[in-house]
Backbone bond lengths (Angstrom), bond angles and torsions (degrees), N, CA, C in turn:
res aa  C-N    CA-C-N  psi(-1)  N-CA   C-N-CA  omega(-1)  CA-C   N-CA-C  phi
1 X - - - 1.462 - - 1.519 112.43 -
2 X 1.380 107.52 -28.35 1.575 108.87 173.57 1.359 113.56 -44.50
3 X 0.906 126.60 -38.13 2.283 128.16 -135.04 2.048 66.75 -103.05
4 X 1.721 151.71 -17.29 1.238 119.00 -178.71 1.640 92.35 -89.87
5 X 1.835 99.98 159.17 1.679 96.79 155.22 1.147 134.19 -63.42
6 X 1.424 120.44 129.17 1.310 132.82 -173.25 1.856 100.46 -14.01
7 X 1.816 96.77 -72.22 1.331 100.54 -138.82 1.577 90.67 -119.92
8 X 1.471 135.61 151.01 1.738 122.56 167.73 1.799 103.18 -155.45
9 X 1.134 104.22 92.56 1.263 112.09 172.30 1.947 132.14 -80.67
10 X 0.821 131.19 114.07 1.668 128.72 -175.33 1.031 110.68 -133.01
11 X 1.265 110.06 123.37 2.056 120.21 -179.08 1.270 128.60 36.97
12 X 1.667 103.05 56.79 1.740 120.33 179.46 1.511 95.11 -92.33
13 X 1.468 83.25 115.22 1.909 92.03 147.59 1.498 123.43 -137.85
14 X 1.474 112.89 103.88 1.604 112.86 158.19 0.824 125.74 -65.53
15 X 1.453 123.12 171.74 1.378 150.10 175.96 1.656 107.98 -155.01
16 X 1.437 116.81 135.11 1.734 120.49 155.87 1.488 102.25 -59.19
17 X 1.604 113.66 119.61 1.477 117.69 139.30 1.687 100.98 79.32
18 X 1.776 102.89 28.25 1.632 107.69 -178.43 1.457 135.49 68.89
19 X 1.508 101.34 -4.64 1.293 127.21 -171.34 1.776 112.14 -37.97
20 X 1.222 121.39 176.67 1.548 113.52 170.14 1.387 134.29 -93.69
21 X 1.505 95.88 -22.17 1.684 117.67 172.22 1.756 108.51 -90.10
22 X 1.162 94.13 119.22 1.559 101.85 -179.69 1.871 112.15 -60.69
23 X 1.279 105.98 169.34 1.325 96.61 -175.05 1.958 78.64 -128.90
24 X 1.049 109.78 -40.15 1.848 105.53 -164.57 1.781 85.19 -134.69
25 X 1.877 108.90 122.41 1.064 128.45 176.08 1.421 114.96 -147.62
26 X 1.494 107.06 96.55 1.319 124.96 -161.08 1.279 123.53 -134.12
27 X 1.739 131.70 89.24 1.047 156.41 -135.68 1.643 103.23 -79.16
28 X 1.245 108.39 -21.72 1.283 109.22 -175.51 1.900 113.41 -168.47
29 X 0.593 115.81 155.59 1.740 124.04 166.15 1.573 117.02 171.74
30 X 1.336 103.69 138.12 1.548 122.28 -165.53 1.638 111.67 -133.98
31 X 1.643 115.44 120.34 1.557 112.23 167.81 1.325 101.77 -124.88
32 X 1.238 130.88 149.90 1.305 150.07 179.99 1.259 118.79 -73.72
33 X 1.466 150.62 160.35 1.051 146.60 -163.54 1.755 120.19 -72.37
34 X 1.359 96.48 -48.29 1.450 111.96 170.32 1.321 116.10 -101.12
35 X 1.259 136.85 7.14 1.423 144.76 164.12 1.546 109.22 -51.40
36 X 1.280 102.30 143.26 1.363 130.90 175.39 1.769 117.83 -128.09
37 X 1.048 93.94 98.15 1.956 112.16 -157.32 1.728 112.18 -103.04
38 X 1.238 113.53 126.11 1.505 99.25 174.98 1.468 104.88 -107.45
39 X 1.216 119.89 135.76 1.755 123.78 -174.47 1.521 107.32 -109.96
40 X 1.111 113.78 91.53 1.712 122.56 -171.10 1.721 95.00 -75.56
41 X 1.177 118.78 154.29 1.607 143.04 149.45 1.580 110.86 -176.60
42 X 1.534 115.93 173.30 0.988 105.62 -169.71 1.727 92.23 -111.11
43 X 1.235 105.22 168.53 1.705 106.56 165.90 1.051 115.02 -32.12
44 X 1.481 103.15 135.40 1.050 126.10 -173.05 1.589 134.94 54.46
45 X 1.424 112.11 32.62 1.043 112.54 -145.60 1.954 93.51 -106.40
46 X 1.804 99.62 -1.35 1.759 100.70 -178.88 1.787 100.00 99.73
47 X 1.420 118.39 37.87 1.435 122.40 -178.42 1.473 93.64 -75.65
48 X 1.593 102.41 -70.19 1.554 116.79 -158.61 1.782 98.45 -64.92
49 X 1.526 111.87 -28.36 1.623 95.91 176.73 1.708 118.77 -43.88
50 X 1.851 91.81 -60.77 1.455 102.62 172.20 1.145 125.20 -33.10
51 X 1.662 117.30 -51.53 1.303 128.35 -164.07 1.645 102.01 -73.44
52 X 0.988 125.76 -37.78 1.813 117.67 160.81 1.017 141.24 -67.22
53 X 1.500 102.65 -13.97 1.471 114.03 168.95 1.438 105.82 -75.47
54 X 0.886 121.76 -51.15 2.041 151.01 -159.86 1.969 79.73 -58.52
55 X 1.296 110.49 -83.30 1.602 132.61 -179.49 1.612 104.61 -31.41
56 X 1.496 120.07 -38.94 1.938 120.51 -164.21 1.366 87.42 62.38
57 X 1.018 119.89 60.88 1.528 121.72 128.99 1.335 133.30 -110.45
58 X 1.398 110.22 -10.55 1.947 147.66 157.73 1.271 104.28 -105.91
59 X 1.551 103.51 138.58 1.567 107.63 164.60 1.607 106.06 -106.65
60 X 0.979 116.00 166.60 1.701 121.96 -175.68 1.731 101.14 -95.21
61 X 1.036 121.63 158.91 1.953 128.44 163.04 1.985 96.47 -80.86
62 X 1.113 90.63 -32.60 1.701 84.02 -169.75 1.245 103.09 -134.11
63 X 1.652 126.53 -169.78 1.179 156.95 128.08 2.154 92.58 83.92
64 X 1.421 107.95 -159.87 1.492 110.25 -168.63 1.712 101.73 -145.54
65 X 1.390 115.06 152.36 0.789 137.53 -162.19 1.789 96.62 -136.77
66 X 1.190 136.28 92.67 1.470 137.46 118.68 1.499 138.89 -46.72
67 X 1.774 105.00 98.66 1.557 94.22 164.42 1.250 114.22 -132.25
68 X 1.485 90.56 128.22 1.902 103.17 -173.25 1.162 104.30 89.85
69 X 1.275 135.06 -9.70 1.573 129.65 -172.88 1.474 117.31 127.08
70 X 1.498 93.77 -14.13 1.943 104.70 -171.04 1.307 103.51 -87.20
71 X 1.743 126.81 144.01 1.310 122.08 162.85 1.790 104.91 -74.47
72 X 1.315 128.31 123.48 1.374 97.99 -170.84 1.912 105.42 -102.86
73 X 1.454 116.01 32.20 0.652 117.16 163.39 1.754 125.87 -102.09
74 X 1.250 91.32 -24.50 1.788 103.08 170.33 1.745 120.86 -78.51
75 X 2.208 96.95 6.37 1.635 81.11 -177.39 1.516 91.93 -107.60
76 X 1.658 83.32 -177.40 1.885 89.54 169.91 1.425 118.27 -72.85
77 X 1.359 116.20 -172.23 1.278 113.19 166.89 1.429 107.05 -85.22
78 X 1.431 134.64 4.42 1.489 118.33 163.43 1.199 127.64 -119.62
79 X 1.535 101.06 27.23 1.831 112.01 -176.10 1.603 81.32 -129.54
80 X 1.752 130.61 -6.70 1.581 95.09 156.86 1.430 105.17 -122.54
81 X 1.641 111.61 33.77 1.618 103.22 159.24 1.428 95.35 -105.69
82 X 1.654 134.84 13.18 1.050 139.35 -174.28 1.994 112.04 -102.94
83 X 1.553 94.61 -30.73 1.689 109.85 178.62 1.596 94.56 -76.64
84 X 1.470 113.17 -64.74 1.397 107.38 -177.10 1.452 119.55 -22.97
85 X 1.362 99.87 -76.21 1.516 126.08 171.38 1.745 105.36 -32.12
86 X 1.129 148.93 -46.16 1.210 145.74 -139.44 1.515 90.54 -125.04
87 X 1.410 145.81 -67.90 1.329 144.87 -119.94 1.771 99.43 -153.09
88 X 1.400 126.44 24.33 1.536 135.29 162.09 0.897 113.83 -156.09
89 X 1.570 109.78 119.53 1.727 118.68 164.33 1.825 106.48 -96.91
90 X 1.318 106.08 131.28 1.641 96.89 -172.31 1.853 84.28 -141.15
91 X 1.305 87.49 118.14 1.727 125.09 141.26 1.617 106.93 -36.41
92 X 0.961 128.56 103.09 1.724 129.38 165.40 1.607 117.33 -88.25
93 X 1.008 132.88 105.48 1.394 142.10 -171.51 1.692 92.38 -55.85
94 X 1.392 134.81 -12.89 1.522 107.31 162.50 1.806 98.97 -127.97
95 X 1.031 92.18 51.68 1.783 104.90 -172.97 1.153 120.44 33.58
96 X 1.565 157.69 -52.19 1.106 167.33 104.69 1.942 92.92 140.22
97 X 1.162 106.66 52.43 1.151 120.32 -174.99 1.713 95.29 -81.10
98 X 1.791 125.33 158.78 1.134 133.32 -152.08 1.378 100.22 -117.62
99 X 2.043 122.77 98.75 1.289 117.83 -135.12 1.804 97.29 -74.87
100 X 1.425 131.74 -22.06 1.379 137.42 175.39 1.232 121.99 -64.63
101 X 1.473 122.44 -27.02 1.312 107.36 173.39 1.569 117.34 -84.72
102 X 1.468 109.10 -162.51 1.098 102.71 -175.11 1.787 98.79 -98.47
103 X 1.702 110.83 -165.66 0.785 112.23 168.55 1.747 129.15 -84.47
104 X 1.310 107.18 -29.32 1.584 104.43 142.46 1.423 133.68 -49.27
105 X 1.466 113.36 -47.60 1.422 120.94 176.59 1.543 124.37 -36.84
106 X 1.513 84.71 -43.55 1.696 103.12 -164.33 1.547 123.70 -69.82
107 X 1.431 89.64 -40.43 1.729 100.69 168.87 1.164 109.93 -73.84
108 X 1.356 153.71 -55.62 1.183 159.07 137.88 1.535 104.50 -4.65
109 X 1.214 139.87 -26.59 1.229 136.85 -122.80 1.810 89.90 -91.26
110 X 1.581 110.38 -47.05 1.078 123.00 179.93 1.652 124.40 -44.47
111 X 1.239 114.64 -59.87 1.725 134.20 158.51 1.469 118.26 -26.31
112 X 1.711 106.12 -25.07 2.025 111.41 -169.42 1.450 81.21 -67.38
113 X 1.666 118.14 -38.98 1.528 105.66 -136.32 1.802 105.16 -105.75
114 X 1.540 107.32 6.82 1.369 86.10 -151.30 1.957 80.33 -146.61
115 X 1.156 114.73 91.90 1.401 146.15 164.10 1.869 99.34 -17.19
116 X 1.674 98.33 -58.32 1.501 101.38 -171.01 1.560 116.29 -100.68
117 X 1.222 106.06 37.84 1.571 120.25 167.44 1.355 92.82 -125.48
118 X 1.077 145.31 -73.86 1.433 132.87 157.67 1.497 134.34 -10.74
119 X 1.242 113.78 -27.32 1.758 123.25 174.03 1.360 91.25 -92.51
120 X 1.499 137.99 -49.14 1.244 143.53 -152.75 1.342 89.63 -47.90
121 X 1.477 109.66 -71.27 1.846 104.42 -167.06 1.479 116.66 -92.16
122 X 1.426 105.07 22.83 1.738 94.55 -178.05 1.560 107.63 -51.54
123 X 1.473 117.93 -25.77 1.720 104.43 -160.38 1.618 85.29 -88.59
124 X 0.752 149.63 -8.00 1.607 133.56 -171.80 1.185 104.26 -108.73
125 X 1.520 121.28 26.48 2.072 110.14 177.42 1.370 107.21 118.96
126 X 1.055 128.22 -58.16 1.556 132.41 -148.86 0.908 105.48 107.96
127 X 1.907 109.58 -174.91 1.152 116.44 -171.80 1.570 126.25 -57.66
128 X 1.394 115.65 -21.15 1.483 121.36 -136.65 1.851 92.53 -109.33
129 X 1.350 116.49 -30.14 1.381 127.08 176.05 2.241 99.30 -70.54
130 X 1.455 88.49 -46.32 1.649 80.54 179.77 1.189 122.86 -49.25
131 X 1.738 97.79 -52.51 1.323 105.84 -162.34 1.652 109.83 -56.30
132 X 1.638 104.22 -34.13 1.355 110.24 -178.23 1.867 116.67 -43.40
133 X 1.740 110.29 -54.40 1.147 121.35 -161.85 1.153 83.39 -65.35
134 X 1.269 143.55 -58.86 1.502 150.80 -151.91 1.685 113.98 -43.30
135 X 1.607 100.59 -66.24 1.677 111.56 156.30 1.485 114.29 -70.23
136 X 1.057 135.60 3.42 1.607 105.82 148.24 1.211 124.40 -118.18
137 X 1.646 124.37 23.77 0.674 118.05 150.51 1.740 123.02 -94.96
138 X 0.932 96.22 -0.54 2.000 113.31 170.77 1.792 100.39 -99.49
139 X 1.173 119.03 4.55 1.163 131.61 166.47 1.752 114.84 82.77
140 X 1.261 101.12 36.89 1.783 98.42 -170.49 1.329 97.63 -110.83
141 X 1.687 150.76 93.24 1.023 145.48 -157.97 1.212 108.89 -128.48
142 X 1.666 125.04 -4.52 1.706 116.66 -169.37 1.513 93.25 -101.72
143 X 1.168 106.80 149.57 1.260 141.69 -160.85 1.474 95.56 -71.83
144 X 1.089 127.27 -64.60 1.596 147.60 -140.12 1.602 80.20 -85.23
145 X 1.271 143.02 -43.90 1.825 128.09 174.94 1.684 106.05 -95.51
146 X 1.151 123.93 24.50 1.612 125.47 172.31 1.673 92.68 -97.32
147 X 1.585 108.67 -53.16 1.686 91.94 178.82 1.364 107.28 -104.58
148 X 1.239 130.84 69.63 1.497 129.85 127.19 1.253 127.82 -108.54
149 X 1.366 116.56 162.13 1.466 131.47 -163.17 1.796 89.47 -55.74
150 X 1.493 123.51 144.26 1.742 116.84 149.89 1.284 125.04 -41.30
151 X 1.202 121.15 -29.67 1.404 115.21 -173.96 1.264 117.33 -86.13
152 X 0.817 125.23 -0.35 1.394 143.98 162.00 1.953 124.69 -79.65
153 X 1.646 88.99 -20.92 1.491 101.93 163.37 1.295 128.41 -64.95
154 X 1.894 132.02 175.84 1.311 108.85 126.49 1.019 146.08 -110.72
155 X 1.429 129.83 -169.11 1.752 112.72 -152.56 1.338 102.32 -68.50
156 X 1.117 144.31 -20.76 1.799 141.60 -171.88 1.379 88.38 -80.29
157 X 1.912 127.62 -47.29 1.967 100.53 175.36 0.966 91.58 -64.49
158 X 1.031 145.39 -70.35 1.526 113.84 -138.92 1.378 129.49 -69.10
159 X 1.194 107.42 -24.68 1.665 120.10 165.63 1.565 84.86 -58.48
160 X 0.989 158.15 -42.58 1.780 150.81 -167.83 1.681 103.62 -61.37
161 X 1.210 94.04 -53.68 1.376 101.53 -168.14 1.201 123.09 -74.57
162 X 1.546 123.33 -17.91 1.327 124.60 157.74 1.799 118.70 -62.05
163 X 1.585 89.25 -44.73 1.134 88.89 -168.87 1.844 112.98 -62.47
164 X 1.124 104.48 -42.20 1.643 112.24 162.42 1.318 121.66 -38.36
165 X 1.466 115.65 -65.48 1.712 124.11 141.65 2.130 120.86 -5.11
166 X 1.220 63.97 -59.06 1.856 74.66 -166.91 1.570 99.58 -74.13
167 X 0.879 100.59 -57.15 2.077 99.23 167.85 1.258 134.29 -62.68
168 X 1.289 104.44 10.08 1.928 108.61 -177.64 1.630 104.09 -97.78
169 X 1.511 117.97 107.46 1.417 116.27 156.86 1.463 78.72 133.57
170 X 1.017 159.95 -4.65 1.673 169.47 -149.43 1.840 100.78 28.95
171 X 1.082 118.43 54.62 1.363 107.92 159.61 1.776 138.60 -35.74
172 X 1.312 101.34 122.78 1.692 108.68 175.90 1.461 121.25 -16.04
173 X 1.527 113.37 -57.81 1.569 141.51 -141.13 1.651 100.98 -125.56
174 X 1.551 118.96 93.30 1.594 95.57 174.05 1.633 95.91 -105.84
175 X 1.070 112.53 146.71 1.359 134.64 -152.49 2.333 97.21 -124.83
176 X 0.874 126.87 89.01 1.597 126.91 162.81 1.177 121.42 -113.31
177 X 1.510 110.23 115.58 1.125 131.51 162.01 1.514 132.21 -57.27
178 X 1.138 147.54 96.30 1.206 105.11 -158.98 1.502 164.45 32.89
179 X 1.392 91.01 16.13 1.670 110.97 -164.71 1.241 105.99 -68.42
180 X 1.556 141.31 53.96 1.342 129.97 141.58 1.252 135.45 -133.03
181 X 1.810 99.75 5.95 1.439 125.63 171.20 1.200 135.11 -26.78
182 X 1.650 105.80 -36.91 1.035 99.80 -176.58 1.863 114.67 -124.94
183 X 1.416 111.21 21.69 1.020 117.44 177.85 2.027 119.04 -101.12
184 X 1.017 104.68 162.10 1.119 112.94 177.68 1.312 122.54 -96.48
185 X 1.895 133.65 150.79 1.565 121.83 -142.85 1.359 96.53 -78.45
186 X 1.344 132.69 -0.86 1.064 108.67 157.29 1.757 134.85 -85.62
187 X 1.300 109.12 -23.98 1.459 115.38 177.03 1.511 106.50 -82.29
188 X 1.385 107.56 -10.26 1.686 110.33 -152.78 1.955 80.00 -77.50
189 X 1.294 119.33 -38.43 1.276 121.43 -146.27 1.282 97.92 -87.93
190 X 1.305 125.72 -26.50 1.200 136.96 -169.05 1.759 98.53 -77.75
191 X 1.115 118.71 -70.97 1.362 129.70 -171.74 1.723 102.13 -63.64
192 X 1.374 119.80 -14.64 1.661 101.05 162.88 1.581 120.23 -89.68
193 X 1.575 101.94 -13.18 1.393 104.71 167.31 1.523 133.23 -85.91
194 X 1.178 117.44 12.73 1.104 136.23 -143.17 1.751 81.17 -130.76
195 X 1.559 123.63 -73.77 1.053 117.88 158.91 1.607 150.40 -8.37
196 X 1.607 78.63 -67.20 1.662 101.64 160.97 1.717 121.26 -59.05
197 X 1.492 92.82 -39.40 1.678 101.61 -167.99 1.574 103.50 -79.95
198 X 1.456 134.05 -22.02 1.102 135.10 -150.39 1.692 80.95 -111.46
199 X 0.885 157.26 -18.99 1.420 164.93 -150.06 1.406 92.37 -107.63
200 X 1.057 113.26 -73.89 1.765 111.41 -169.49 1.454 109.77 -56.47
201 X 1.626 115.26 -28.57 1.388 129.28 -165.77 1.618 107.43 -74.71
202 X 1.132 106.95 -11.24 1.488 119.79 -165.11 1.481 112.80 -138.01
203 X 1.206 119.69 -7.76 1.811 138.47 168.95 1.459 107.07 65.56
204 X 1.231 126.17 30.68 1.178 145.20 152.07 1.288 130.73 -42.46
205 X 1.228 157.11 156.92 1.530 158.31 -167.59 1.551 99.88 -134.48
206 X 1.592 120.39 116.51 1.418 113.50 -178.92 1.756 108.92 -99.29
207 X 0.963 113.36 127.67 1.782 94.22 158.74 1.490 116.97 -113.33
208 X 1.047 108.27 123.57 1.478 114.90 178.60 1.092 121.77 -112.79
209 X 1.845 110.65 140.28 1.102 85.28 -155.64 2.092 101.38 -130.36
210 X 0.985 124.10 154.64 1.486 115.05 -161.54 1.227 113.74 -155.33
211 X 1.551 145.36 146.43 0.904 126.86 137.02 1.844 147.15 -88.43
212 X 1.359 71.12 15.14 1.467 81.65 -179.76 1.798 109.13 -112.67
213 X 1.509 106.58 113.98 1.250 103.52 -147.04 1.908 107.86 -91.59
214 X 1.511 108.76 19.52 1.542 113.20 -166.89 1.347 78.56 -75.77
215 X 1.267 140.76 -48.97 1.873 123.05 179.42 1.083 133.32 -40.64
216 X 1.526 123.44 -16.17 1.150 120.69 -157.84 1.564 118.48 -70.11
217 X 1.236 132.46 -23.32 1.611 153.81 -164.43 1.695 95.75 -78.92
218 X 1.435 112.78 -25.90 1.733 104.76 172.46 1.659 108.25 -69.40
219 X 1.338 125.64 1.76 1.445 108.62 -155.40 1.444 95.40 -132.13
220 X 1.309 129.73 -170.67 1.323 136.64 -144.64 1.557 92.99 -120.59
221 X 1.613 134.16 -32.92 0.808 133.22 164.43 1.969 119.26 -150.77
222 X 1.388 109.24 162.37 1.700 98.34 -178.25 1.635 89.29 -118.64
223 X 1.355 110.78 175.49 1.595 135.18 -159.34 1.366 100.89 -158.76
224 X 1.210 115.75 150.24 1.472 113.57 -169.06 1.525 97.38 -143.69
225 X 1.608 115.11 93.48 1.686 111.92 -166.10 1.383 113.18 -63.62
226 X 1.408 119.52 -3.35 1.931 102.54 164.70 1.539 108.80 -84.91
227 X 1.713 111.68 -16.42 1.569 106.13 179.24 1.911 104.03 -63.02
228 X 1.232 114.35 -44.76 1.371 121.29 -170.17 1.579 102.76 -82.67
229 X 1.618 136.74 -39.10 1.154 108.35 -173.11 2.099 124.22 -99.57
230 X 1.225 94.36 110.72 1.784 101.36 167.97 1.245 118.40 -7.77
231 X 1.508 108.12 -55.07 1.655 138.80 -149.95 1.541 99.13 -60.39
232 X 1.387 118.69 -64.27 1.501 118.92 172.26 1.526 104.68 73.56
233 X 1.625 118.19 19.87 1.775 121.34 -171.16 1.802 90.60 -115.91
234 X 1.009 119.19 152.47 1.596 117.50 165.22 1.455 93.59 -66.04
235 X 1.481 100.42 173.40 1.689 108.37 173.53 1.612 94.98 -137.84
């Protein structure tokens, strides 16, 4: 799936609830396989719409969406909760982290479901050694907050721990939402380098996505989603 482009969009137009007025109308958009992309807008501007469409967790009224090579509109809903699962790590702008497990659990969490994230790191440990390197390199290394529940964290770990999450098994497609909201310029810088480094390390394509566009100079290229969308409506 590597050797297709990440991402290939042509004549998408949504709407909430099928409606007639588009909310995201975007004639075209293209990311490269190993590209590392920053997608600036401001709130509300239809980031996270995009980002569900991109994911098949939204379906479009029109046009096609290629990722990795897949139309992900011609699959079912369990051959693209099956791509997700295997070939996208995505950053959730409200993490949707699993508040009972622990904080090991969670990163790990991905590997129960996905056969070929599990081979990925068999030579480096398994899941539970990854997950380890994973949180300390986002700086979470004491033992005594690795096994507690997330909710017991705070919101900057746990924004860590997703992001760790999303990087376990080296997925094709890294997908970030806003993932630096809640960090400070020093972790913020740390955890995009880490990104970058774990991306190239694994030949991955990141899109990140932000509205705050002083990030953009970490990435290979910036995008400006009112340049690409028609629609010109918030979403």
């Amino acid at each position: 799936m590597t050797d297709q482009p990440a991402i290939e969009i042509r004549d998408l137009r949504f709407a909430w609830d099928g409606g007639s007025t588009p909310l995201l109308d975007i004639p075209a958009f293209d990311m490269g396989a190993d590209e590392r992309l920053f997608l600036r807008g401001p709130s509300g501007s239809g980031k996270s719409t995009l980002l569900g469409l991109i994911a098949g967790v939204l379906e479009p009224q029109s046009g096609s969406i290629r990722v990795l090579g897949e139309d992900m509109s011609s699959l079912s809903g369990a051959k693209r909760d099956r791509m997700r699962a295997d070939h996208l790590g995505v950053i959730f702008q409200m993490f949707n982290l699993v508040p009972y497990l622990s904080v090991v659990q969670n990163v790990t969490l991905p590997c129960r479901f996905s056969q070929a994230r599990r081979a990925a790191i068999a030579a480096a440990g398994g899941p539970v050694e990854e997950a380890r390197r994973l949180l300390a390199r986002l700086g979470l290394t004491d033992e005594k907050l690795l096994a507690r529940p997330v909710t017991e964290l705070s919101v900057g770990q746990q924004q860590r721990v997703a992001v760790a999450r999303a990087l376990i098994g080296g997925p094709n497609l890294l997908i970030a939402d806003e993932p630096t909201s809640a960090l400070d310029a020093d972790a913020r810088d740390r955890f995009i380098e880490l990104l970058n480094e774990e991306a190239s390390q694994s030949g991955a394509a990141l899109l990140f996505v932000s509205h705050d566009g002083a990030l953009a100079s970490h990435f290979d290229r910036s995008v400006d989603l009112s340049e690409l969308n028609r629609a010109g409506v918030a979403a």
